[in-house]
C-alpha positions in Angstrom: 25.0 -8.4 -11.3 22.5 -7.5 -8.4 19.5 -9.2 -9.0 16.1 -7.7 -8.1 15.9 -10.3 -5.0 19.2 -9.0 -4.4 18.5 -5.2 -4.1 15.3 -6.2 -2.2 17.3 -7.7 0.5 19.6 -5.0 0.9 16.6 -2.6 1.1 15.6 -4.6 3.9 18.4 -5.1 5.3 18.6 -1.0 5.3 15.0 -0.5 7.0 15.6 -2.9 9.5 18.8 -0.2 10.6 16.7 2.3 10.3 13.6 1.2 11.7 16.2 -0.3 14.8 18.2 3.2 15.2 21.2 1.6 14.9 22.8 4.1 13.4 26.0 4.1 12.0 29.0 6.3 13.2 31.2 8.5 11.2 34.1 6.1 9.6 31.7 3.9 8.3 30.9 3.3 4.8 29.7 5.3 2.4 26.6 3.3 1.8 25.9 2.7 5.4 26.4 6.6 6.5 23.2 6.9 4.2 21.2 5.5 6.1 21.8 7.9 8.9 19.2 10.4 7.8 17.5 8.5 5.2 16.1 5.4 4.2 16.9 4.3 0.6 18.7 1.6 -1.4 22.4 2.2 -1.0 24.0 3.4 -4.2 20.5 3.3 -6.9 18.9 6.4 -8.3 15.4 5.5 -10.5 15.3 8.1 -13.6 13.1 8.7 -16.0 14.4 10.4 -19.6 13.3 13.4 -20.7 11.3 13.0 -24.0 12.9 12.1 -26.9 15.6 10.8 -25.1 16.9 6.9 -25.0 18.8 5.5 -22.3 21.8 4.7 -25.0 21.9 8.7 -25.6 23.0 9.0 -21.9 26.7 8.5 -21.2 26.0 6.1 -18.1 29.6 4.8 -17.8 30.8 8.6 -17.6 28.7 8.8 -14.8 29.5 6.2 -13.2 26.3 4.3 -13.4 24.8 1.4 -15.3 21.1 0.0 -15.6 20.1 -2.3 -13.3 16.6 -2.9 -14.1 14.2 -1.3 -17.1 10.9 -0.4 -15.6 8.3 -3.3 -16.1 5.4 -3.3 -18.1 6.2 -0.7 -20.8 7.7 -1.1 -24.2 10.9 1.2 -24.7 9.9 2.7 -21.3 11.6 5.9 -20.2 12.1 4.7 -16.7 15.2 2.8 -15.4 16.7 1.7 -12.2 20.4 2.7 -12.1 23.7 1.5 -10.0 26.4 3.4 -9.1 29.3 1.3 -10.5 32.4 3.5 -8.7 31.7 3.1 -4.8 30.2 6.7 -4.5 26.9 7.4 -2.8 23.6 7.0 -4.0 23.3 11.1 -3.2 26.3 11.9 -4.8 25.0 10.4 -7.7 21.7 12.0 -7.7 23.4 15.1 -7.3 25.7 14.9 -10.2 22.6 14.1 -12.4 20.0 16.4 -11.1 19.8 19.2 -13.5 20.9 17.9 -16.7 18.5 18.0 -19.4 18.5 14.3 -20.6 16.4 13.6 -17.6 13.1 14.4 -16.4 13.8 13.6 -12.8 15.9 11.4 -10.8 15.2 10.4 -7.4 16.7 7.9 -4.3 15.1 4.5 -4.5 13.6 5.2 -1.1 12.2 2.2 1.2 8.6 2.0 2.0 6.7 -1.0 4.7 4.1 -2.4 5.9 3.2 0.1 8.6 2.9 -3.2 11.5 6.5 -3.9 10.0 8.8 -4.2 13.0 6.5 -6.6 15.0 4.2 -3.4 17.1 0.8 -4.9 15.9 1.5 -8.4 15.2 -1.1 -11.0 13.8 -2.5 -13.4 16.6 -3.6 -17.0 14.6 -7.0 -18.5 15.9 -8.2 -21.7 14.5 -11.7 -21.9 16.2 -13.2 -18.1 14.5 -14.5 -17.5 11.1 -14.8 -13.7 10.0 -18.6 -12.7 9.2 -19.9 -9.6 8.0 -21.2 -9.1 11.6 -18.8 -10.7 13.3 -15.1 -9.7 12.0 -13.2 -8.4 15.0 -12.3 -10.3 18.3 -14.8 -11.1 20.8 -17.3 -8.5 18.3 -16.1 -5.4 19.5 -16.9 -4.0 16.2 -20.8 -3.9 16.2 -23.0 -4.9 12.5 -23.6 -0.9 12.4 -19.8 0.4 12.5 -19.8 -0.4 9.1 -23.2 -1.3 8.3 -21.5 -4.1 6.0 -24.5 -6.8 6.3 -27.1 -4.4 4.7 -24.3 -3.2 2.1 -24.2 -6.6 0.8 -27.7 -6.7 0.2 -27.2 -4.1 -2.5 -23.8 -5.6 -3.8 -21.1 -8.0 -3.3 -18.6 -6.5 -6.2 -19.5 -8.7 -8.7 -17.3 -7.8 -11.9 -14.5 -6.0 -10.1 -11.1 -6.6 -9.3 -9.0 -5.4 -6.1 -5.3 -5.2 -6.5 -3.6 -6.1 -3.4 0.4 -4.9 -3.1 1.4 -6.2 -0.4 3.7 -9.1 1.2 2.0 -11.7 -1.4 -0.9 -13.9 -0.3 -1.5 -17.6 0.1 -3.1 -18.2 -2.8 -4.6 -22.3 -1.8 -6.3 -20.2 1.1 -9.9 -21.8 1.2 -11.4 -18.5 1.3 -9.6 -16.6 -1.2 -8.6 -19.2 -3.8 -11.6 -18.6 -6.2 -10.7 -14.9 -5.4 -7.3 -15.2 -7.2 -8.5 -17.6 -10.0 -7.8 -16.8 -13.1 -6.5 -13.1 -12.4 -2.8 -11.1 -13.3 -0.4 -11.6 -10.8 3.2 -11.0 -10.2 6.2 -11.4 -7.4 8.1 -8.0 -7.9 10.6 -9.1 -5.1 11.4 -12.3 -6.5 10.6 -11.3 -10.4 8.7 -14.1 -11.0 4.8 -14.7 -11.4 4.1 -16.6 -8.2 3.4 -14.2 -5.4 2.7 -17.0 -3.0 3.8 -15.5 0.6 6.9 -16.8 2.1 6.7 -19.9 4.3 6.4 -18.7 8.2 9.3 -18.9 10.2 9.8 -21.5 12.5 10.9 -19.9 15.9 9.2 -17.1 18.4 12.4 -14.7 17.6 12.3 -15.4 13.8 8.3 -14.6 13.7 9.1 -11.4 15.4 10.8 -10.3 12.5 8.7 -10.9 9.7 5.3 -10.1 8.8 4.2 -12.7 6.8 0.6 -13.2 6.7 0.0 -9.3 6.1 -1.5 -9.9 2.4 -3.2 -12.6 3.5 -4.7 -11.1 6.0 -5.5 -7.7 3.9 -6.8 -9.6 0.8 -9.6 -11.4 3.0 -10.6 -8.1 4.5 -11.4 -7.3 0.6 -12.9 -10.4 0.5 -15.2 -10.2 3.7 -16.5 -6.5 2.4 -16.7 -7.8 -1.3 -16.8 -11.3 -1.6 -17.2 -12.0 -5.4 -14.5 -8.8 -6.5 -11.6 -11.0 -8.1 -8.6 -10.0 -5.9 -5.0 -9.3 -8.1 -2.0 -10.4 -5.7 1.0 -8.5 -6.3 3.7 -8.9 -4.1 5.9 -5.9 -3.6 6.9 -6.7 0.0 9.5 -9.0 1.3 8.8 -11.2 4.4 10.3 -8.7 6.9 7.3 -6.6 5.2 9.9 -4.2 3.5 9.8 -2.8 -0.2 11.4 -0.3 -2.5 9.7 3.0 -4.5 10.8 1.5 -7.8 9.0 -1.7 -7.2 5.6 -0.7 -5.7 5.5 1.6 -8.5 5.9 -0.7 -11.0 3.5 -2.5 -9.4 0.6 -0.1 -9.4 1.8 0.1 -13.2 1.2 -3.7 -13.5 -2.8 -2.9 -11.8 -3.3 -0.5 -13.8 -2.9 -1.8 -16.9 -4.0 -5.2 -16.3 -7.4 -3.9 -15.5 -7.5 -3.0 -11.6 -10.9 -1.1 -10.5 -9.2 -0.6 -6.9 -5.4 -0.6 -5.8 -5.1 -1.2 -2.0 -1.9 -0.1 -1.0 -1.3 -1.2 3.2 2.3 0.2 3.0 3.9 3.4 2.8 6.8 5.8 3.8 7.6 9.0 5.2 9.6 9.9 1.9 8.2 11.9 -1.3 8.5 9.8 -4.3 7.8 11.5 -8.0 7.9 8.0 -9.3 4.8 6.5 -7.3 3.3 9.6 -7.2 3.1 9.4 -11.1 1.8 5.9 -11.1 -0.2 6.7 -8.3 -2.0 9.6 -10.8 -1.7 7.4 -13.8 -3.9 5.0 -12.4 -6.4 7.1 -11.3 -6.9 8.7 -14.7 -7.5 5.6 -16.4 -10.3 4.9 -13.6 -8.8 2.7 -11.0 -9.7 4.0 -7.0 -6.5 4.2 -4.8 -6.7 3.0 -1.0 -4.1 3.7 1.2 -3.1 3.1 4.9 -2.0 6.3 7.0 0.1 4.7 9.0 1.0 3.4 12.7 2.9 6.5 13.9 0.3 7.8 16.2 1.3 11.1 14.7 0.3 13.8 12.3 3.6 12.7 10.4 2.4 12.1 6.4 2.9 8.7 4.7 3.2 8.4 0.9 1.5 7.4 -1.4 -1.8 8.2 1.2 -0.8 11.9 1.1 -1.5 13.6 -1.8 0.8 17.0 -1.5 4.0 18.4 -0.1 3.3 20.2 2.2 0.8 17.3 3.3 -3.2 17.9 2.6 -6.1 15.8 1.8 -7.4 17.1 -2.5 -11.1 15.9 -2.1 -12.4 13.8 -4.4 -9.4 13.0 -6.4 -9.7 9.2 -6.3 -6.8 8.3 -4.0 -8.3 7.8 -0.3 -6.2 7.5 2.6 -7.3 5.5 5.5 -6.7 5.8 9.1 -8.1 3.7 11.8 -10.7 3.9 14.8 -11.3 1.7 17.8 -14.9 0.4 18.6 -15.7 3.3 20.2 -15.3 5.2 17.0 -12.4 6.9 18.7 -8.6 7.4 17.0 -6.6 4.3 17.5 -3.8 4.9 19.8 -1.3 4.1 17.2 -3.2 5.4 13.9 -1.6 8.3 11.9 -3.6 11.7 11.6 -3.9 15.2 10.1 -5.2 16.9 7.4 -4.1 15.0 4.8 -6.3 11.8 5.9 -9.5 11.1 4.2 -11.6 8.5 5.9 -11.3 6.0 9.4 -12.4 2.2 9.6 -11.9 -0.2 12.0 -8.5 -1.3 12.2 -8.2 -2.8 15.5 -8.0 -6.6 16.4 -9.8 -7.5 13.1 -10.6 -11.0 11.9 -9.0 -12.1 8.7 -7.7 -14.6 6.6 -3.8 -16.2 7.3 -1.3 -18.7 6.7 -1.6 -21.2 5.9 -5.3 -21.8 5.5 -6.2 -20.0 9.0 -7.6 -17.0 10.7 -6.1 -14.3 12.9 -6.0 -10.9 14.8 -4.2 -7.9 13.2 -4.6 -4.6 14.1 -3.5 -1.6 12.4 -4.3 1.2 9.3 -3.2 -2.2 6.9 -6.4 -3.5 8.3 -8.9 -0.4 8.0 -7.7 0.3 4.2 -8.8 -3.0 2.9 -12.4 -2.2 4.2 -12.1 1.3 2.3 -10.8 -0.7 -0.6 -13.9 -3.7 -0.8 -16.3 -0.3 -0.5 -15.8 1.2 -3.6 -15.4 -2.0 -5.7 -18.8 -2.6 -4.4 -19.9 1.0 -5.7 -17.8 0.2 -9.0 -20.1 -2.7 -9.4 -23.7 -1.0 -8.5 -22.5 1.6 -11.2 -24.2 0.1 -13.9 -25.1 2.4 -17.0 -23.8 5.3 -15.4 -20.3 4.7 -14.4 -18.3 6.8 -12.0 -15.0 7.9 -11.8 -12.5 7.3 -8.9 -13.4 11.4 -7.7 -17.1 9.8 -7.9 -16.6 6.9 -5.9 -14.2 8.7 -3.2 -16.9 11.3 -3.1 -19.9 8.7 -2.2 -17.1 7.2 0.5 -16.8 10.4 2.1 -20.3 11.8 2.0 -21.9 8.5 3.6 -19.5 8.8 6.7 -20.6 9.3 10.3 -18.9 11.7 11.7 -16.1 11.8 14.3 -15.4 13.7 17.5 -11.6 13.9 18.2 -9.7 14.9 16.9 -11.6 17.6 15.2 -11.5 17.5 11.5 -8.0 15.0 11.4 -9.7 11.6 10.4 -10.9 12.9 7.1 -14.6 12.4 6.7 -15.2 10.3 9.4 -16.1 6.9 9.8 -16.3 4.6 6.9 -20.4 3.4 6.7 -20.3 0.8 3.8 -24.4 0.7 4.0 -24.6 4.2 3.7 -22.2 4.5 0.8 -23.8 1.8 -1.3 -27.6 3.5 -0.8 -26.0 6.9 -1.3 -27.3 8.3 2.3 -25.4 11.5 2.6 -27.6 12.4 5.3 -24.9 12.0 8.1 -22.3 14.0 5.8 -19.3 16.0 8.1 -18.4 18.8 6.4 -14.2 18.9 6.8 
């Protein structure tokens, strides 16, 4: 049996190819020649039945398939994981299956990361600097009024609220983020387990350029610095190479959802389309939980998913699900931030000053970094709502209406820039129209 550890390693064993271009060459496997042109877990399709329909009323062993994991979190759920038990690909499969009426979709199990997965924006550990509201990038580049955070947190520190983090894990003895973590749901959906402490760092220079571990650590304390008394949900989704599957990071915005997140931050993504997160993604938002994502490290217009919202790729205003690019001091694009029409906001995201393993600080830079900002702002306007609560349209619209606007590229970094003071004293005075 392939255990969910298991599958998780060979999805990252496919990304790495990928991500490498080491491509096979005709002759090669079947599994392996899938990875020429896409980037998915050899030989799984996830399904969900169409209604009224139980898995045992589908003839999986005609099919040459079995269940390899139920979706988690839902009683008699309609979602499964399956394995192609005859050798053939995990596209013949879907195409044998696509069409018949006992299903409501299948798809691939497609990969998603962490977009500084590969080692481009790596963490750089400091012992001798402690992030402040004021002071939360290296050597300050980042001035008090990019953000505006110091008199935001006059207003509100998130008291009441809860950020879900999916991510690589966290350290959960951190000094700074311990009471964050205490006493909240939590879960290791690459190990199956409940304990989504990161992995230990590796040991060597060569080994450390292959993992990102520290990336949750790092992204939780940004939620922490914004909103320091939110209770933070770790979820751990990625593995230490910062690598995770569709089926996994959707069950874990399931697992937010309905263990009471007000925000899902979501510093991963991939270039593939995914019904399956997509539908959590919506789910959540319905029953009132904000969704932050990070646009990605392309330096390109190219769309990452979950932040878009469409195919063909566009920003829907005010729907609750914000995707987050990143800007330099200057309150220009960062060189290697993602782009386009489908963005909705921009935050710092370069060289920031964060929590890390184990029980440190560091330097990260990328759209991970700017999201988590995004992420702490609305649970701070979730917690100023008081008696007249707003929805996640509500608290993306105050997010985008308090932002400064931006230069260049015209009208491709959403709303501008994040201005957490602004959006907690509802100044739309500096609004962009886009």
């Amino acid at each position: 049996m392939v255990t969910r550890r298991s599958a998780q390693s060979l999805a990252t064993i496919a990304a790495l190819l990928v991500a490498l271009c080491l491509l096979v060459v005709p002759g090669a496997t079947d599994d392996a020649q899938g990875l020429e042109t896409e980037g998915f877990v050899p030989g799984q399709i996830v399904v969900k039945l169409a209604p009224g329909v139980g898995i045992g009323d589908v003839n999986l062993r005609g099919y040459g398939l079995r269940v390899q994991e139920r979706f988690l979190n839902q009683t008699n759920t309609d979602i499964f994981l399956l394995k192609a038990t005859d050798g053939s690909t995990a596209q013949a499969k879907l195409e044998a299956i696509t069409g018949i009426p006992l299903f409501a979709y299948a798809e691939l199990n497609y990969l998603s990361d962490a977009p500084e997965a590969g080692g481009r924006h790596r963490a750089f550990p400091t012992d001798d600097a402690t992030p402040t509201t004021r002071n939360y990038s290296k050597d300050g580049s980042y001035s008090d009024e990019a953000l505006n955070l110091t008199d935001a947190q006059l207003i509100s520190q998130g008291s009441g609220t809860t950020v879900a983090v999916l991510d690589t894990g966290a350290q959960l003895t951190h000094p700074a983020l311990k009471a964050r973590f205490a006493g909240v749901p939590r879960y290791d959906f690459v190990d199956d387990d409940t304990d989504p402490s990161e992995p230990t760092l590796a040991k060597t220079k060569k080994s450390i350029a292959q993992e990102v571990v520290g990336h949750g650590t790092h992204v939780a304390g940004i939620v922490e610095l914004v909103a320091p008394q939110a209770r933070i949900m770790p979820l751990r989704v990625l593995d230490k190479e910062g690598f995770g599957t569709t089926f996994h990071i959707a069950e874990a915005i399931a697992y937010a959802d309905v263990n009471g997140a007000d925000v899902i931050n979501l510093s991963l993504g991939t270039p593939r389309w995914s019904i399956l997160m997509r539908e959590k993604v919506d789910e959540a938002i319905a029953h009132g939980a904000a969704v932050v994502a990070a646009a990605g490290n392309h330096g390109s217009l190219q769309p990452q998913y979950p932040a878009s919202n469409l195919v063909p790729p566009a920003a829907l205003d005010n729907d609750g699900l914000l995707s987050v690019t990143s800007v330099s001091p200057a309150e220009k694009k960062s060189d290697f931030a993602n782009y386009g029409p489908w963005v909705d906001i921009a935050a710092p995201g370069e060289e920031i000053l964060s929590t890390y393993p184990v029980s440190r600080y560091a330097y990260w830079s990328g759209t991970s970094m700017a999201a988590p900002f995004v992420a702490g702002e609305a649970a701070l306007i979730y917690a100023v709502a008081g008696d007249d609560p707003l929805d996640p349209g509500g608290v993306e619209r105050r997010i985008r209406s308090s932002a400064r606007c931006l230069d260049l590229p015209p009208h491709m970094l959403g709303a501008g820039h994040a201005d957490i003071g602004a959006g907690l004293e509802q100044d739309t005075s500096q609004s962009c129209t886009v």
